[in-house]
N, C-alpha and C positions, 0 to 999 in steps of 0.2 A: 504494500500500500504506500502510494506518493504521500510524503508529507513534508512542509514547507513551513517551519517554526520559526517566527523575528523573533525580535527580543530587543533592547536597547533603548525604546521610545522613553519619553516622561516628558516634564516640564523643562523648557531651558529658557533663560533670557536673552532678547533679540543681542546677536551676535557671539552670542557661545556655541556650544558644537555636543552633538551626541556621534556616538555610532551605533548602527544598528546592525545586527547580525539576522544570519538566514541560517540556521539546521535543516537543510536534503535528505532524508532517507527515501529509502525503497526503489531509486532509481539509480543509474550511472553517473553520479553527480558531473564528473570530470569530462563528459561526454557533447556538453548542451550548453549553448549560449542560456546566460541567465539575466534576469533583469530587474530592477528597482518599476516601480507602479507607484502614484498618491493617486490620494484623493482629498482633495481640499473643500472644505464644507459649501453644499450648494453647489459643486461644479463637477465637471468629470474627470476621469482618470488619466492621467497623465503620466507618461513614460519619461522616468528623470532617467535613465542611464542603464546599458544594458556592458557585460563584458562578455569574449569569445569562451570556448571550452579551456580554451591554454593562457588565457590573460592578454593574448597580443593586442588583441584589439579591443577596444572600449569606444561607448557611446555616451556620450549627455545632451544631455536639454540644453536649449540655450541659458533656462531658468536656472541652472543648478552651475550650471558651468567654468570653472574655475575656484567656486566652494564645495562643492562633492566628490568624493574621490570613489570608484568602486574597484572593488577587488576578489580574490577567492582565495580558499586553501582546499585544495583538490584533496589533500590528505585526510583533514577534517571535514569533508564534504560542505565548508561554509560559506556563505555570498555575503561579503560586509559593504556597509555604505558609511563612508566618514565622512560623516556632515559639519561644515565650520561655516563659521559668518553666516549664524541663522538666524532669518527674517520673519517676522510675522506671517509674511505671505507663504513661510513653510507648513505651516500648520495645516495637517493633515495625516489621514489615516495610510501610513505607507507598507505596500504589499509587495513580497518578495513572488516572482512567478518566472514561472518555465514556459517560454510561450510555444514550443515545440509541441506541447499535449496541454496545452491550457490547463498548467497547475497555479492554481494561488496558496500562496501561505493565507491565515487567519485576520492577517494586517496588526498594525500595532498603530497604537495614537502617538505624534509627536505635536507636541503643542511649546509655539515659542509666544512667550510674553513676558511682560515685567510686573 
């Protein structure tokens, strides 16, 4: 059975930094581009950043661009997103997914305020 566990969300204040984690079981983690998903209240889903099965290659949003960093550890089967210089306009429920078989993690809440 696929499953896709974040972890890392809470409260942060505008310009501090979370990271968020992804646990993969029950598939080839090491095999499948993976990717970061928000949702930000009242609006739709939006694709912050995806990276390749081997890390070469990486994607962002223009939104996150230059403060997001994504990554993996093929060994630990995990997908992290280091999040810095965050803005209110992050706030949102962020979903770790495999778009190769339309797997979503749970989401987790990141909420930036003061």
């Amino acid at each position: 059975q696929v499953q896709l566990v974040e972890s890392g969300g809470g409260l942060v204040q505008p310009g501090g930094s979370l990271k968020l984690s992804c646990a993969a079981s029950g598939f080839t983690f090491g095999t499948y581009w993976m990717y970061w998903v928000r949702q930000a209240p009242g609006k739709g889903l939006e694709c912050l950043s995806g990276i390749s099965s081997t890390s070469k290659t990486t994607y962002y949003a223009d939104s996150v661009k230059g403060r997001f960093t994504i990554s993996r550890d093929n060994t630990k089967n995990t997908l992290l997103l280091q999040m810095n210089s965050l803005e209110s306009e992050d706030t949102a429920v962020y979903y770790c997914f495999r778009r190769a078989r339309g797997d979503w993690g749970q989401g987790i809440q990141v909420t930036v305020s003061s």
